[in-house]
C-alpha positions as MATLAB code, in Angstrom:
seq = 'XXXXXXXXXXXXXXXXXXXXXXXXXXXXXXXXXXXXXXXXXXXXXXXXXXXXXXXXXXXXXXXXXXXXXXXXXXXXXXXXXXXXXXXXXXXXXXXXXXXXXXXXXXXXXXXXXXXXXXXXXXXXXXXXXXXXXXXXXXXXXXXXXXXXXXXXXXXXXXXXXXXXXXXXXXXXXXX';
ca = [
     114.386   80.712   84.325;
     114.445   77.914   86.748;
     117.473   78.786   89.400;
     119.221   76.362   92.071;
     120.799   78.120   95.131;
     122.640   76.659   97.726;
     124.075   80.045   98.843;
     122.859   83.535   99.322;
     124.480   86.907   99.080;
     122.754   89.822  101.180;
     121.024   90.970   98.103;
     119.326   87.935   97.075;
     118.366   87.243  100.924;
     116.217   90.605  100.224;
     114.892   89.354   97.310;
     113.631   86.259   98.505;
     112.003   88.204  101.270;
     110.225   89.870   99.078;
     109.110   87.059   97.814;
     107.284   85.609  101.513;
     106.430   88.954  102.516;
     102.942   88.070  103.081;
     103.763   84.954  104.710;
     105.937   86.749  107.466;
     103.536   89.566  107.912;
     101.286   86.626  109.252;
     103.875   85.110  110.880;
     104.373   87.760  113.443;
     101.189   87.115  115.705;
     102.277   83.751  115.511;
     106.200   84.055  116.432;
     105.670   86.931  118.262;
     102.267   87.877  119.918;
     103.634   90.054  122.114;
     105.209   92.397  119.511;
     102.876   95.507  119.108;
     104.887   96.905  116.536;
     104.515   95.276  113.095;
     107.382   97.097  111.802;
     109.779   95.498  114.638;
     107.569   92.092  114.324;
     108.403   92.077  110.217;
     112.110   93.068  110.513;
     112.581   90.294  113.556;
     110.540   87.584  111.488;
     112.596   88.357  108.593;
     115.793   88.420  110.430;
     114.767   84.736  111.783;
     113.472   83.510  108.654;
     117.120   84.055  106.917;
     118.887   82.664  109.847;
     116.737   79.561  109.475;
     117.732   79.139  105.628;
     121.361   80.255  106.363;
     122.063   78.184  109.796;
     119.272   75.260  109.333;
     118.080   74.357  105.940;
     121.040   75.175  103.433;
     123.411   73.257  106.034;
     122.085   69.991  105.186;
     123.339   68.520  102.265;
     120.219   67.236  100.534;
     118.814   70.981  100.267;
     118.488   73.577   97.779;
     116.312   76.317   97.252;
     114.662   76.444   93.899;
     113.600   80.151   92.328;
     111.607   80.813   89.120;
     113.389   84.257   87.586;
     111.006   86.464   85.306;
     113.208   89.182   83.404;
     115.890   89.034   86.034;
     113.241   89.198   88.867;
     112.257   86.428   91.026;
     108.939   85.936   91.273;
     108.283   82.188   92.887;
     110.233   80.423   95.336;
     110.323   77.082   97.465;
     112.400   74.551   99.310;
     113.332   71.643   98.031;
     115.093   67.955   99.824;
     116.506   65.212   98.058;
     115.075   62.464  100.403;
     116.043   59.162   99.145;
     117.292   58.289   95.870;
     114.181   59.088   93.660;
     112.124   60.989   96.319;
     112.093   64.233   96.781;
     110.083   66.661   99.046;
     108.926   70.174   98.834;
     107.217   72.891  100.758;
     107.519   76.403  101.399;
     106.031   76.807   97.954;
     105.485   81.304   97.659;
     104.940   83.633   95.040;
     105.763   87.173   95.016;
     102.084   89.100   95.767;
     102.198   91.050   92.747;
     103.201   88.243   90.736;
     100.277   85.354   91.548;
      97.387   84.081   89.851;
      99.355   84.207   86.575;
     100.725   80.836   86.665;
     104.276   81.108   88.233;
     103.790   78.630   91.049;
     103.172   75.719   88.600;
     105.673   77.186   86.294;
     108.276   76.435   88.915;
     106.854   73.116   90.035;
     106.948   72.196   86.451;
     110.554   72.734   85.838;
     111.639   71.372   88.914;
     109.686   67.856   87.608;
     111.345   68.499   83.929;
     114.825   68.779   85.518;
     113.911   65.848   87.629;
     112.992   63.503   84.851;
     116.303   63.649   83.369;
     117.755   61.608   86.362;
     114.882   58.871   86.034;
     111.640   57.553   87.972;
     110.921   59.709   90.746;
     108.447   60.654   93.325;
     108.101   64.263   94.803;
     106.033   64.696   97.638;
     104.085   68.196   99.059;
     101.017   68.316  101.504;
      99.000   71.239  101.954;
      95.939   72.315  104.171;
      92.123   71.895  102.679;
      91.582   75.449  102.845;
      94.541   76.152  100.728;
      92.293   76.444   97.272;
      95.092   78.284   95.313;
      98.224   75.634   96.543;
      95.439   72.589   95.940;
      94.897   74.177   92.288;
      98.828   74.444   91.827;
      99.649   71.391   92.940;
      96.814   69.371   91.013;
      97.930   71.197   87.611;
     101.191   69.995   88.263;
     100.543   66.241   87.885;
     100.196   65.808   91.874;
      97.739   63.557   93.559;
      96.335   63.160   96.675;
      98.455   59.889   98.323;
      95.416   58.549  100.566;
      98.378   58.854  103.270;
      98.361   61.128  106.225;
     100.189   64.007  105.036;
     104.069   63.805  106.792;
     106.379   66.721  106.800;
     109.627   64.898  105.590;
     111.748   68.427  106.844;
     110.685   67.970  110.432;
     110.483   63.962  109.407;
     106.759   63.590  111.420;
     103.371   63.220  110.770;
     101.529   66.414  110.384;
      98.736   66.299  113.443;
      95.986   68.361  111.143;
      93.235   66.721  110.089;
      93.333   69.243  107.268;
      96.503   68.369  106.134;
      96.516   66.965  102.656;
      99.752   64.370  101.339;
     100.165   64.983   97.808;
     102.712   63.374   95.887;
     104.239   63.516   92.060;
     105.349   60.425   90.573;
     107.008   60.092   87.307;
     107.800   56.758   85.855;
     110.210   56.602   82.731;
     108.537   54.537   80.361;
];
């Protein structure tokens, strides 16, 4: 089940965590390279991550978090931005790590588009890094193409300065 949140209670904040676990595990060298305990490092990268959604990202109005819910347990999650009438970025694309490489990534991408195509022609963008197989594979069974653009990161509204960085973008025409 495809779910929109603009808000989230304490329990679904754990959830969602859950969710980019892996991701903030790696985060901490990054955020923190000082920290020598990973159990501190996780709990303060978690504790910023939330703050981020709470206090950054769900105070804009052209935000929403998207979540695909298995049996009343979320298993993929990403952020989503209503850009421009008709264009529409996303990133922060996760699954849960006992969850992946069974299709829910896609799944969510793919309702997201369906839900999408009820409001007429549309383009959603992404970009992801060349090393990135799996999000590359996701994205590509999804209907995304590579744009031939440099990639841009329409959340921090620049120009990603990777080499490796790969636009992708979704575009749905109503015939």
């Amino acid at each position: 089940m495809l779910i929109n949140i603009r808000a989230f209670n304490k329990h679904e904040f754990e959830w969602l965590m859950e969710i980019y676990n892996e991701s903030n595990i790696k985060n901490i060298k990054h955020f923190y390279p000082k920290e020598s305990d990973p159990i501190k490092g996780l709990e303060q990268i978690k504790k910023d991550h939330v703050s981020y959604i709470e206090n950054s990202f769900l105070t804009l109005s052209n935000t929403n978090y998207f979540i695909l819910s298995e049996e009343d347990e979320w298993v993929s999650a990403l952020r989503f931005y209503e850009i421009d009438t008709g264009k529409f970025y996303i990133e922060a694309l996760e699954t849960h790590p006992e969850k992946r490489f069974k299709g829910y990534g896609s799944q969510l991408i793919k309702s997201i588009i369906e839900f999408l195509k009820c409001l007429g022609p549309f383009e959603m963008h992404s970009f992801t890094y060349k090393q990135n197989e799996q999000s590359l594979k996701t994205h590509f069974s999804c209907g995304f193409k590579m744009s031939g653009e440099k990639a841009f990161d329409f959340a921090d509204n620049q120009y990603v300065e990777d080499d490796d960085a790969i636009a992708l973008v979704y575009r749905y025409c109503k015939s």
